[in-house]
TORKOL-4160 file (C-alpha; in steps of 0.2 Angstrom, whole numbers, padded with zeros to 4 digits, m for minus):
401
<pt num="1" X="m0170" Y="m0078" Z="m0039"/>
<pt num="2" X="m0168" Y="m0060" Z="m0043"/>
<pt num="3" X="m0149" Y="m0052" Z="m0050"/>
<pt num="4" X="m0145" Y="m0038" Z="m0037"/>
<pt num="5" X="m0137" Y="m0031" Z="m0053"/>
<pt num="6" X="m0152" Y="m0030" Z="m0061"/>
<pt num="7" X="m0164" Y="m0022" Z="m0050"/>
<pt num="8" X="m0154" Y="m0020" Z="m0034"/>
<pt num="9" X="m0161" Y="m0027" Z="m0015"/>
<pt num="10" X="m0179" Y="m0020" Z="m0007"/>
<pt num="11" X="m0188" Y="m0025" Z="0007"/>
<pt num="12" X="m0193" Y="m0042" Z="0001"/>
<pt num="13" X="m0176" Y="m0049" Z="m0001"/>
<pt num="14" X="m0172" Y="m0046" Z="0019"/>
<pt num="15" X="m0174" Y="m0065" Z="0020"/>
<pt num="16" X="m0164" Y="m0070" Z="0006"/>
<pt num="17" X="m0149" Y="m0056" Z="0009"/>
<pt num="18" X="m0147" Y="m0062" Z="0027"/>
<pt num="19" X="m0146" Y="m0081" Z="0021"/>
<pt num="20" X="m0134" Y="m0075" Z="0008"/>
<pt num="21" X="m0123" Y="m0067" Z="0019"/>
<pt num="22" X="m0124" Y="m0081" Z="0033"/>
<pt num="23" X="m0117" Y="m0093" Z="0016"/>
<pt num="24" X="m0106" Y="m0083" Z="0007"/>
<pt num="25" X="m0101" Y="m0067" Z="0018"/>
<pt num="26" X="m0097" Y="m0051" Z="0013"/>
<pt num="27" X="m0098" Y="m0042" Z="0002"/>
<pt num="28" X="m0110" Y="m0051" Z="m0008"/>
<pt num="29" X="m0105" Y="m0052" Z="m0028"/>
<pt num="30" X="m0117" Y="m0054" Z="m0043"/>
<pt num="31" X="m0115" Y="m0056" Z="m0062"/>
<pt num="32" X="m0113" Y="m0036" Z="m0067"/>
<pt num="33" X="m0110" Y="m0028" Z="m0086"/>
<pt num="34" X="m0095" Y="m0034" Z="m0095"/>
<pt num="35" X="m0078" Y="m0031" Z="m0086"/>
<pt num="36" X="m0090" Y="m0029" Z="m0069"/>
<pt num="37" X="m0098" Y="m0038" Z="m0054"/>
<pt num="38" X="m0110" Y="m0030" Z="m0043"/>
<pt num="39" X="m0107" Y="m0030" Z="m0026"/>
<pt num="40" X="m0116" Y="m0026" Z="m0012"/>
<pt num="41" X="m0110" Y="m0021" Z="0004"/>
<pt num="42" X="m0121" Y="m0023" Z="0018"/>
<pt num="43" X="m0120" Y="m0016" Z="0036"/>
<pt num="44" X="m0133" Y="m0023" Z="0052"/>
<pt num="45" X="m0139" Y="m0006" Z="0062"/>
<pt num="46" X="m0145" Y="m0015" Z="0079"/>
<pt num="47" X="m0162" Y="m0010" Z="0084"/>
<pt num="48" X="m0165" Y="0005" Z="0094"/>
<pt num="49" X="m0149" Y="0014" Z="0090"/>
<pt num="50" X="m0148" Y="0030" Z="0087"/>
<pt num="51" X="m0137" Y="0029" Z="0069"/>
<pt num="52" X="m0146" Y="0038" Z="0056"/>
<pt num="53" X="m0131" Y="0036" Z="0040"/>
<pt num="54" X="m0120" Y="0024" Z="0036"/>
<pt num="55" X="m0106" Y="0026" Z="0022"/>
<pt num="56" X="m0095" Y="0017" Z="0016"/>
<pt num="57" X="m0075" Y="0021" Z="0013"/>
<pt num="58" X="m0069" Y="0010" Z="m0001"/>
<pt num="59" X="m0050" Y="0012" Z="m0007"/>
<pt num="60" X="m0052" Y="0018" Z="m0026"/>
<pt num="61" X="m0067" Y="0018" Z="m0024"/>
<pt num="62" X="m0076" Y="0030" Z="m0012"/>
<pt num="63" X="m0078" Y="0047" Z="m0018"/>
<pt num="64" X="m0073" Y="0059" Z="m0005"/>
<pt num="65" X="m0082" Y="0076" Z="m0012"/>
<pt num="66" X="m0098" Y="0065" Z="m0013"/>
<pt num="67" X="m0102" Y="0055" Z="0003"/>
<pt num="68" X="m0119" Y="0052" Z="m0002"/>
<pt num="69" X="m0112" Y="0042" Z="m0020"/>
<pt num="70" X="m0108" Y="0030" Z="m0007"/>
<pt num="71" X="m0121" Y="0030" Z="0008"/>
<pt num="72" X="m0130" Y="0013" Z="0012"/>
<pt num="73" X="m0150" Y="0013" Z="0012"/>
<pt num="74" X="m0160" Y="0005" Z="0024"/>
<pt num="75" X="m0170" Y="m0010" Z="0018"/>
<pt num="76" X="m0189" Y="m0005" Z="0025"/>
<pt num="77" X="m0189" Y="m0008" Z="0044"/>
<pt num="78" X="m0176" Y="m0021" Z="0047"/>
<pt num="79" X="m0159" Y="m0019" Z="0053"/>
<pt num="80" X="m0151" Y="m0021" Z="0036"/>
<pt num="81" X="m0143" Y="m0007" Z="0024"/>
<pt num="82" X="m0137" Y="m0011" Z="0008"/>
<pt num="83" X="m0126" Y="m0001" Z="m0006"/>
<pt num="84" X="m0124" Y="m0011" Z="m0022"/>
<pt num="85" X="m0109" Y="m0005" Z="m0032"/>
<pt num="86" X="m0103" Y="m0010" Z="m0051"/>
<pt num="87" X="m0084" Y="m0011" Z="m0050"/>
<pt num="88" X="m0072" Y="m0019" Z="m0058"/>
<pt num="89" X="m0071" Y="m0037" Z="m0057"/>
<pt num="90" X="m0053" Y="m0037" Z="m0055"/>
<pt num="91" X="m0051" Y="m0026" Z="m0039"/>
<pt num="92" X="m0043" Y="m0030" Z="m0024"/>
<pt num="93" X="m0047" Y="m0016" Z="m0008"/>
<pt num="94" X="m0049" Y="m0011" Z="0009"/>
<pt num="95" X="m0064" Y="m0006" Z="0014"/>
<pt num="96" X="m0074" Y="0000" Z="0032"/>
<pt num="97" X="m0091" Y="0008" Z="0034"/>
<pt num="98" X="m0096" Y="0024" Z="0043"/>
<pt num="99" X="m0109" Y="0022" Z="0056"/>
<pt num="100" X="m0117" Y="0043" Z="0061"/>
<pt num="101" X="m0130" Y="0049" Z="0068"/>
<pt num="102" X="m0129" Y="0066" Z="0058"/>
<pt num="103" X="m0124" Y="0067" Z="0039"/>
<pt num="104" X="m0106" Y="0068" Z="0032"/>
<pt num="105" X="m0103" Y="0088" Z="0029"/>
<pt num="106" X="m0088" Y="0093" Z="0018"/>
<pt num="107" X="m0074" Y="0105" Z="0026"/>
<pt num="108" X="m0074" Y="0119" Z="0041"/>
<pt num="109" X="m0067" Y="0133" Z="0036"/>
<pt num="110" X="m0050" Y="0133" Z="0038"/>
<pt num="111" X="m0048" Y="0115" Z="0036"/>
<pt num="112" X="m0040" Y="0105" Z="0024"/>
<pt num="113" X="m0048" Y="0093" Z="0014"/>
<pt num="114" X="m0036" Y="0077" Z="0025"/>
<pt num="115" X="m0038" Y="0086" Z="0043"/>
<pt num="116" X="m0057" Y="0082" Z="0037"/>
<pt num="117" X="m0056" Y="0066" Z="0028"/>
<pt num="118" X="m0045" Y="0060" Z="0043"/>
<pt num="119" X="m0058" Y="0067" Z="0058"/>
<pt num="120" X="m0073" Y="0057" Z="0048"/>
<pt num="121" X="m0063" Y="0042" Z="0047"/>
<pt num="122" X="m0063" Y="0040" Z="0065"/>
<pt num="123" X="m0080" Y="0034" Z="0065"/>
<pt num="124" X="m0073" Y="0019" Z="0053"/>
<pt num="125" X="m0078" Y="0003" Z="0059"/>
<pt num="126" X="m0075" Y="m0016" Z="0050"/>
<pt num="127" X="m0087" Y="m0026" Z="0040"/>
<pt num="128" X="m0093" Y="m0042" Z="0053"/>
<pt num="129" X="m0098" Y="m0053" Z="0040"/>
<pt num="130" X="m0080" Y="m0054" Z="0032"/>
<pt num="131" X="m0073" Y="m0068" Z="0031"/>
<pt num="132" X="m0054" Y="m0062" Z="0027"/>
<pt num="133" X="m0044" Y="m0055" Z="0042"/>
<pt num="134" X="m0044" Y="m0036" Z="0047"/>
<pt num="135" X="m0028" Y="m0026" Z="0048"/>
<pt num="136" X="m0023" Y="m0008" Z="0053"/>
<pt num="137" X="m0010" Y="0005" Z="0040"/>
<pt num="138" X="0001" Y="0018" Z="0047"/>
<pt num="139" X="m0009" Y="0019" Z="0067"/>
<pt num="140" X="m0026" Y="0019" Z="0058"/>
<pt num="141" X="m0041" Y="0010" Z="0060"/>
<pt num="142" X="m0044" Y="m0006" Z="0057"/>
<pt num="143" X="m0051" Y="m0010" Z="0036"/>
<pt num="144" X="m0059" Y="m0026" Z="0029"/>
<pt num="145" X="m0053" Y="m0032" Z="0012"/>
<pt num="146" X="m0065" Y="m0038" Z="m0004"/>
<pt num="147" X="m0057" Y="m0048" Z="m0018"/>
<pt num="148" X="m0066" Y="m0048" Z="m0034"/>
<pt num="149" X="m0067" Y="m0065" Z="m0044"/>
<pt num="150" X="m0055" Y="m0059" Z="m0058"/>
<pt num="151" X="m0044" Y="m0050" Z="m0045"/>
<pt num="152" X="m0025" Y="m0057" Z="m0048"/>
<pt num="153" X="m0019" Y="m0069" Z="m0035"/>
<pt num="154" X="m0005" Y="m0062" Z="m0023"/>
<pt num="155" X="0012" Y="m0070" Z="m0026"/>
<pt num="156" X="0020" Y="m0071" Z="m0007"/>
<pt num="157" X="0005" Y="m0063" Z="0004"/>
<pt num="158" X="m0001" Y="m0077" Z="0013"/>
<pt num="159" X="m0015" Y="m0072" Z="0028"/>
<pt num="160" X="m0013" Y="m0089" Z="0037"/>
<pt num="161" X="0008" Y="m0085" Z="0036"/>
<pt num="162" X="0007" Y="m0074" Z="0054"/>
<pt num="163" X="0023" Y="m0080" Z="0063"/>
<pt num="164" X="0041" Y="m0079" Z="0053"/>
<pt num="165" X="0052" Y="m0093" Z="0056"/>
<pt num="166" X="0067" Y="m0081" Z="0056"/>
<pt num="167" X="0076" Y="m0070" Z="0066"/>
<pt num="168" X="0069" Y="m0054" Z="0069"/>
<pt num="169" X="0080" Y="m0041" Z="0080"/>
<pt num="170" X="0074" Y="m0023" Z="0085"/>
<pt num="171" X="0086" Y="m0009" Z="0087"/>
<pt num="172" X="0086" Y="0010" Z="0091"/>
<pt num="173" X="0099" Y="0020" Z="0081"/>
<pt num="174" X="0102" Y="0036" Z="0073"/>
<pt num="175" X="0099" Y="0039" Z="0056"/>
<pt num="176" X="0103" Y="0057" Z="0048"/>
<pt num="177" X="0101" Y="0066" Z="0065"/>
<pt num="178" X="0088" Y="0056" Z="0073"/>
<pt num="179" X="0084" Y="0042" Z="0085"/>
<pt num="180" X="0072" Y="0029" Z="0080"/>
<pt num="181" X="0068" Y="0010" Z="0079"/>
<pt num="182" X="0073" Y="m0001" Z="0065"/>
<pt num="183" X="0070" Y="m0020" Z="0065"/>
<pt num="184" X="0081" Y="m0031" Z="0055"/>
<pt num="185" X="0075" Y="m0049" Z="0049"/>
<pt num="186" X="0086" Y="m0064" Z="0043"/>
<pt num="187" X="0074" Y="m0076" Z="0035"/>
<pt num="188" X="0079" Y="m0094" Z="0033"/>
<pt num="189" X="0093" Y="m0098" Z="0022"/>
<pt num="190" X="0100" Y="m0079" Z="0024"/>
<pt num="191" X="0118" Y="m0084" Z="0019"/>
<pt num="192" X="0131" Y="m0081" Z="0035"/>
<pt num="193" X="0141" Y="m0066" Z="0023"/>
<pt num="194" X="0141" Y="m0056" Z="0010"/>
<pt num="195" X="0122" Y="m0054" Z="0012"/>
<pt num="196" X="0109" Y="m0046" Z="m0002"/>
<pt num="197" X="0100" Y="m0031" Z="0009"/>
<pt num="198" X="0083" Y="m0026" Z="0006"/>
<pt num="199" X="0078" Y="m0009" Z="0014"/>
<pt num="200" X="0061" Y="m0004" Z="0019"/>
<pt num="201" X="0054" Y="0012" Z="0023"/>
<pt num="202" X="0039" Y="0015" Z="0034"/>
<pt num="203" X="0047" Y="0001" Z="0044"/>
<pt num="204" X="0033" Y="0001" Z="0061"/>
<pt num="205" X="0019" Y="m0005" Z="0043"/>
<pt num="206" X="0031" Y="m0019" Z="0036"/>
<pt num="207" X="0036" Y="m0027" Z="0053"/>
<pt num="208" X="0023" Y="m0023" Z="0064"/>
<pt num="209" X="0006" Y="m0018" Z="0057"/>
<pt num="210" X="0005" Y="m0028" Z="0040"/>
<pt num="211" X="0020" Y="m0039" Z="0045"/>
<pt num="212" X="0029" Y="m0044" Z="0027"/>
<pt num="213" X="0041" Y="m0055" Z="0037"/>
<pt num="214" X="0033" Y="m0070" Z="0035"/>
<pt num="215" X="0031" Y="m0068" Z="0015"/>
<pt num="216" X="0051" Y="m0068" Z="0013"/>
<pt num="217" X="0052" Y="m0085" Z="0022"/>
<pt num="218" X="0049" Y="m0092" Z="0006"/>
<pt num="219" X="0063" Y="m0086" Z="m0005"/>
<pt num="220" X="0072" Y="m0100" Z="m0002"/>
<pt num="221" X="0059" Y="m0113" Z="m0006"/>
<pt num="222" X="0055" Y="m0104" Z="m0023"/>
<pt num="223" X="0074" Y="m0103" Z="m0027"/>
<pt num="224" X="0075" Y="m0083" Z="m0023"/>
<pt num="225" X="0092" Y="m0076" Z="m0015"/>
<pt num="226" X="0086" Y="m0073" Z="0001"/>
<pt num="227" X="0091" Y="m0055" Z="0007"/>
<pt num="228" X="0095" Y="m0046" Z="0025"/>
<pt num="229" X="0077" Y="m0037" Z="0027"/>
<pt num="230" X="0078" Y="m0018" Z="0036"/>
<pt num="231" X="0065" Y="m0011" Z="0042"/>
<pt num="232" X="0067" Y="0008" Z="0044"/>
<pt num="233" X="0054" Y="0019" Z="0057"/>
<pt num="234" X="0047" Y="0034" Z="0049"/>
<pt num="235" X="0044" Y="0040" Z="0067"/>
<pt num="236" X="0028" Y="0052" Z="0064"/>
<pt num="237" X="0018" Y="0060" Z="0049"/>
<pt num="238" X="0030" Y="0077" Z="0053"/>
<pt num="239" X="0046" Y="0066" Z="0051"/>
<pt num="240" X="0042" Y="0053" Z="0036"/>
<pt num="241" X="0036" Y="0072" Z="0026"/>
<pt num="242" X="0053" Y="0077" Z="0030"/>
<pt num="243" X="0063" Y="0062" Z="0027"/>
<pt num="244" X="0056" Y="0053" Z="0013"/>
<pt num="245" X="0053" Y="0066" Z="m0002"/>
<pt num="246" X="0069" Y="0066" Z="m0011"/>
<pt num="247" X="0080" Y="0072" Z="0007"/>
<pt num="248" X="0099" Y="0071" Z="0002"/>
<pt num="249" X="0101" Y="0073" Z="0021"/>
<pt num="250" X="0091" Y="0057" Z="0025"/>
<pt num="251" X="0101" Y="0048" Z="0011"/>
<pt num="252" X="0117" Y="0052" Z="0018"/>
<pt num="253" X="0109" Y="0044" Z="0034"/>
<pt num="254" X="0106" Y="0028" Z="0022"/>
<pt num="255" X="0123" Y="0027" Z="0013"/>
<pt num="256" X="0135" Y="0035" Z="0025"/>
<pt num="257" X="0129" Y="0028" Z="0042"/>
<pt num="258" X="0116" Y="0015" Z="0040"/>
<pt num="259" X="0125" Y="0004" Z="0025"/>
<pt num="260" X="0142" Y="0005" Z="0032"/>
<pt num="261" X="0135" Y="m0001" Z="0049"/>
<pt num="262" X="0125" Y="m0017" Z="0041"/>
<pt num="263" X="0142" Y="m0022" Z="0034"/>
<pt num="264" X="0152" Y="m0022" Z="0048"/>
<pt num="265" X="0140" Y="m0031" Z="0059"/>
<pt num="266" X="0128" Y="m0039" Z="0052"/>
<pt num="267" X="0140" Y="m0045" Z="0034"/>
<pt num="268" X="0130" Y="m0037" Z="0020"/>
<pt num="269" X="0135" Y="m0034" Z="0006"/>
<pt num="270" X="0149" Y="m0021" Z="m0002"/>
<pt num="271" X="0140" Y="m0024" Z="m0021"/>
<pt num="272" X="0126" Y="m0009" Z="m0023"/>
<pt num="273" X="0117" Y="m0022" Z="m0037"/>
<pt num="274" X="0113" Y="m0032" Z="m0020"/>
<pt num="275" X="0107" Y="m0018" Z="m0011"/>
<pt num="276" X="0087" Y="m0012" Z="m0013"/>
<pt num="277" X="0077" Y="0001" Z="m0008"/>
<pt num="278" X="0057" Y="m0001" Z="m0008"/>
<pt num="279" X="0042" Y="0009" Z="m0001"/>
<pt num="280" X="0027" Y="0014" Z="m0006"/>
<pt num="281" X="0019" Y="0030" Z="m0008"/>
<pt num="282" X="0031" Y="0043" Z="0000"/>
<pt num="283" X="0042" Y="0026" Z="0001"/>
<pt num="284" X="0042" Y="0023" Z="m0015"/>
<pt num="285" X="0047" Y="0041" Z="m0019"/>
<pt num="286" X="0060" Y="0038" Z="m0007"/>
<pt num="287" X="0066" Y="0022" Z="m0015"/>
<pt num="288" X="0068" Y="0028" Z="m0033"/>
<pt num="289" X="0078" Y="0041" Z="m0025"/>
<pt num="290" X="0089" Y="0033" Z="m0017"/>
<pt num="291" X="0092" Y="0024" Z="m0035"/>
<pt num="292" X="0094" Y="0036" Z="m0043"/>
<pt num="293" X="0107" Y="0046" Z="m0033"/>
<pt num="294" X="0116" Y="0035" Z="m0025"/>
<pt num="295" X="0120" Y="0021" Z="m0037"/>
<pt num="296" X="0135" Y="0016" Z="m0030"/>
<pt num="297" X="0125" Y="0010" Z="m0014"/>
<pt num="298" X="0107" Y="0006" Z="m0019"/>
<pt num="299" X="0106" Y="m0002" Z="m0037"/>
<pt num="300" X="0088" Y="m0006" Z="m0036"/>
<pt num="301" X="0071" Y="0002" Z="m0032"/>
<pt num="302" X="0053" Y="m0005" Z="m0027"/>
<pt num="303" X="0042" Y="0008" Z="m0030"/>
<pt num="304" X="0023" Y="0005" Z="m0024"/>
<pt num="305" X="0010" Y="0019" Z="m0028"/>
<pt num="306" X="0024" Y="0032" Z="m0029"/>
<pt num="307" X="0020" Y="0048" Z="m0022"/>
<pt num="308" X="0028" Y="0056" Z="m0040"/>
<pt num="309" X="0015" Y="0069" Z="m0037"/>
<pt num="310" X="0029" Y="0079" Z="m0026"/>
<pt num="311" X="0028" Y="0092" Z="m0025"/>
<pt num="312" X="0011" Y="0101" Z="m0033"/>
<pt num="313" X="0013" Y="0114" Z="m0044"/>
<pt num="314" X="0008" Y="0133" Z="m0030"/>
<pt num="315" X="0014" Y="0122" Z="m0016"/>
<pt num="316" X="0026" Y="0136" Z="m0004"/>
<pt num="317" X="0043" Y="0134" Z="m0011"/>
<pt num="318" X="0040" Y="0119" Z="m0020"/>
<pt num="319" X="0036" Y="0125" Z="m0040"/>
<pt num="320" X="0038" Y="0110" Z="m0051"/>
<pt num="321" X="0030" Y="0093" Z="m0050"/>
<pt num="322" X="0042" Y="0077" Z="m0045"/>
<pt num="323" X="0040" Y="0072" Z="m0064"/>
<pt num="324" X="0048" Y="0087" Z="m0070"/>
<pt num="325" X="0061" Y="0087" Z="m0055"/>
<pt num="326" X="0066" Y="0067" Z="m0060"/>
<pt num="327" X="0068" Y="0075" Z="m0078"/>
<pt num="328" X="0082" Y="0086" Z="m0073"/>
<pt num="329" X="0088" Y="0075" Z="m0061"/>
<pt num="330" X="0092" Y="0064" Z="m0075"/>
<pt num="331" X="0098" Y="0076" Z="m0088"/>
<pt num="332" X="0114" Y="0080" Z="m0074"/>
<pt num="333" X="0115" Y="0060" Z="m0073"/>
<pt num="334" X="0128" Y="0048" Z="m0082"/>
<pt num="335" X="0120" Y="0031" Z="m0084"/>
<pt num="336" X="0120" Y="0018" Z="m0073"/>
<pt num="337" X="0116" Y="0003" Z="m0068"/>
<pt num="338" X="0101" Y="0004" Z="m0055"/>
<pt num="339" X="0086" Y="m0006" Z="m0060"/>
<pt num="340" X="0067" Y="0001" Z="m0055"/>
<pt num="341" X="0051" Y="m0011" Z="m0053"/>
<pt num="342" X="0036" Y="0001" Z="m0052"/>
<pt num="343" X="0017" Y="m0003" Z="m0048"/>
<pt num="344" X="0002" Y="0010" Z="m0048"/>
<pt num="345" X="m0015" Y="0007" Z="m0046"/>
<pt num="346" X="m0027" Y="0013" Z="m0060"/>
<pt num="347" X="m0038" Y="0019" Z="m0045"/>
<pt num="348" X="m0028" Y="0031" Z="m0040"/>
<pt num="349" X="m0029" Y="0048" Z="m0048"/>
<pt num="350" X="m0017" Y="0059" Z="m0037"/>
<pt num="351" X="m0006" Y="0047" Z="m0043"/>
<pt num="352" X="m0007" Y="0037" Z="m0061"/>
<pt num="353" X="m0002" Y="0050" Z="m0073"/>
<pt num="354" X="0013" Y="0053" Z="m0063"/>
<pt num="355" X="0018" Y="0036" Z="m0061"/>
<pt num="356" X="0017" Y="0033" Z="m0081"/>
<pt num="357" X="0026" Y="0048" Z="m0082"/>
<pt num="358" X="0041" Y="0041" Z="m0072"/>
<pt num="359" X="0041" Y="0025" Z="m0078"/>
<pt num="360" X="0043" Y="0036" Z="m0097"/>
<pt num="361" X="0058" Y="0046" Z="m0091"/>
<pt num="362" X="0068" Y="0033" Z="m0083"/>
<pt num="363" X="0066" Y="0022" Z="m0100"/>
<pt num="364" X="0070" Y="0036" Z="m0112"/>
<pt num="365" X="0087" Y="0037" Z="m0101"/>
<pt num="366" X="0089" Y="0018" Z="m0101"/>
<pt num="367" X="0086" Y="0012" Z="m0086"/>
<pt num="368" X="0078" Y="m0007" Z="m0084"/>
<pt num="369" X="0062" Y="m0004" Z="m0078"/>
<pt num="370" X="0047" Y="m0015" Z="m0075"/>
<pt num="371" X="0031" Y="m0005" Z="m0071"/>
<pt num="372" X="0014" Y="m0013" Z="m0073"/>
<pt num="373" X="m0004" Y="m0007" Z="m0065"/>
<pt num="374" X="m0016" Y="m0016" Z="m0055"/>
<pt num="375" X="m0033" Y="m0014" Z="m0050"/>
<pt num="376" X="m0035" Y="m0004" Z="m0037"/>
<pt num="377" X="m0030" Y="0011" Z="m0025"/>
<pt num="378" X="m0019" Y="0018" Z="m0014"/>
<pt num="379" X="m0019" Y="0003" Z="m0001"/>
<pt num="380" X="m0008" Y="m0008" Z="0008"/>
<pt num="381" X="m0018" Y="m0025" Z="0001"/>
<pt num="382" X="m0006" Y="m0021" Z="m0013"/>
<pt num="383" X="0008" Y="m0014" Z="m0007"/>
<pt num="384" X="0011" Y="m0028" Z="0005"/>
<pt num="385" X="0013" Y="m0041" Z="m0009"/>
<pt num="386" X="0022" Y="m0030" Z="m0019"/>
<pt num="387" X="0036" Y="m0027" Z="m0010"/>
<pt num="388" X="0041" Y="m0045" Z="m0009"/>
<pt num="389" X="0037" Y="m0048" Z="m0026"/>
<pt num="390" X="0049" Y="m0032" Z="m0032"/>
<pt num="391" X="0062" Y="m0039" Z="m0021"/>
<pt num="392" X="0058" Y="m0056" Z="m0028"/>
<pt num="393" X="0061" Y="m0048" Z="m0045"/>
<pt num="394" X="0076" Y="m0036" Z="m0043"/>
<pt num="395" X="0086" Y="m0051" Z="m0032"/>
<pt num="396" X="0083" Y="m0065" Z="m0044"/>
<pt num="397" X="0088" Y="m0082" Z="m0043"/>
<pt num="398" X="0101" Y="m0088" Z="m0031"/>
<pt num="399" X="0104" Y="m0101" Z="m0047"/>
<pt num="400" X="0109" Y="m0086" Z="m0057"/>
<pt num="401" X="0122" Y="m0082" Z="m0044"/>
């Protein structure tokens, strides 16, 4: 039997690919150079359609300013197309193809480089012969996910955990001028007062698209202090642009309404080292903020792919980097005691540098921080694990307590 890393799939291996997928599903992985697999990604175009292309849009992976790096090739006449790829045997992603009957073409005039991204991503369709179950991020389509052998288990995401055994409550309040939902879950052996409280940004994602609830109904099995969970709506794209990069209004929304109003009814905690903050990407931003500035309220951050890009350099009114803007921010800052646990993905180059950055600042002023990379982009197959698991961290044992 031929590698597919060694001389990729032709038309004489339409037999054997169908069998393969049918056995092991999709995508199908082979021995690659060191470090490496090859895998291919394969997509069935019925007979008689009218689809010309088909891409594929990997997280980390894809290359946006060169669609054609990642468009599948037919194998002769049958309804097969293939794309073998050499990645990194340790990646985790999300992944859809792009089915068109024309070519992917780069920008109008006028647009930017998301309004287009975003307008071809419409056509984004999930991959059939995956085994592992499809979700949706932030209203977008639906994604398939590949695991590579040497990809690192996840530590509380579980796909079979779909329905919590808690409590979840939704409410509408106003937060720093504006109505919208939250959703508030007490996971089994939530103490009755003087509750830890874990704040989530991007709140519609962790309860309701990629649903993290069930994940903290094991804290108390594992020996975690089980906290209040707080799931805070970022409304729109307009809003959580607003909001979540480094607002003091939208703190003061957190600290001065929010907090005080989890206390008196549903018996959190007074003691800021109990009280987290966690996002990811503008969330994680968001997070780190909050830690930073309002110690006496939020002495912990989870930070997942922070957006630590904020602002680019030229952008209107916006001069310096986030980098630069932490730095100064910490200059003005007497010490304290909030702790920061920080993942980025190696595959994400708006990002990385910035992140690293970060993470150097905040231990050259002292700060406890745990930061560590992973294999991958900017995608919620991480994030969703890894907010549990930094909660997980920052809380500790309930034996320690």
């Amino acid at each position: 039997m031929r590698g597919v890393g060694e001389v990729g799939w032709d038309t004489r291996d339409v037999e054997l690919l169908g069998r393969r997928l049918y056995r092991e599903g999709a995508p199908l992985i082979d021995p690659g150079p060191a470090g490496h697999v090859t895998a291919t990604f394969v997509f069935r175009v019925p007979a008689g359609s009218d689809i010309r292309h088909v891409y594929l849009d990997a997280h980390g992976i894809t290359d946006r300013h060169n669609p054609e790096s990642q468009a599948l090739h037919r194998l002769g006449n049958s309804d097969l197309w293939t794309l073998p790829m050499v990645l990194p045997e340790a990646w985790r992603g999300s992944y859809g193809f792009l089915p068109r009957t024309e070519p992917i073409t780069r920008p109008a005039v006028g647009e930017t480089e998301w309004e287009w991204w975003r307008g071809v991503l419409a056509g984004l369709v999930t991959d059939p012969a995956n085994r592992l179950p499809t979700f949706s991020f932030m209203g977008g389509r639906a994604r398939s996910e590949a695991v590579m052998p040497s990809a690192p288990p996840q530590l509380w995401w579980d796909h079979s955990a779909v329905q919590a055994r808690g409590t979840m409550t939704e409410e509408f309040r106003t937060i720093a001028g504006v109505g919208r939902r939250i959703w508030i879950y007490e996971p089994p052996g939530l103490a009755e007062r003087d509750r830890p409280v874990f704040v989530v940004f991007d709140g519609q994602v962790a309860a309701v698209e990629v649903p993290i609830a069930p994940a903290f109904d094991r804290f108390t099995e594992r020996g975690v202090r089980v906290p209040l969970v707080v799931m805070i709506d970022s409304i729109d794209s307009d809003v959580r642009s607003r909001e979540l990069p480094c607002s003091a209004q939208f703190l003061g929304g957190l600290t001065d309404e929010l907090l005080p109003y989890l206390r008196a009814e549903w018996q959190t905690t007074g003691d800021a080292r109990s009280v987290l903050a966690g996002g990811s990407s503008y969330g994680g931003l968001a997070a780190t903020y909050a830690a930073l500035q309002a110690p006496r309220h939020f002495g912990g951050a989870v930070s997942l792919s922070g957006s630590f890009w904020w602002p680019r350099p030229g952008m209107p009114g916006q001069p310096d980097a986030t980098a630069r803007s932490i730095q100064r921010q910490l200059d003005d800052l007497e010490p304290h005691g909030s702790r920061f646990w920080m993942r980025a993905g190696v595959l994400e180059p708006r990002l990385i540098e910035e992140n690293r950055d970060v993470r150097h600042l905040l231990h050259a002023k002292g700060f406890d921080v745990d930061y560590r990379e992973f294999c991958g982009g900017h995608d919620n197959v991480h994030w969703r694990d890894g907010l549990v698991a930094g909660a997980a961290a920052l809380l500790g044992t309930a034996a320690a307590h």
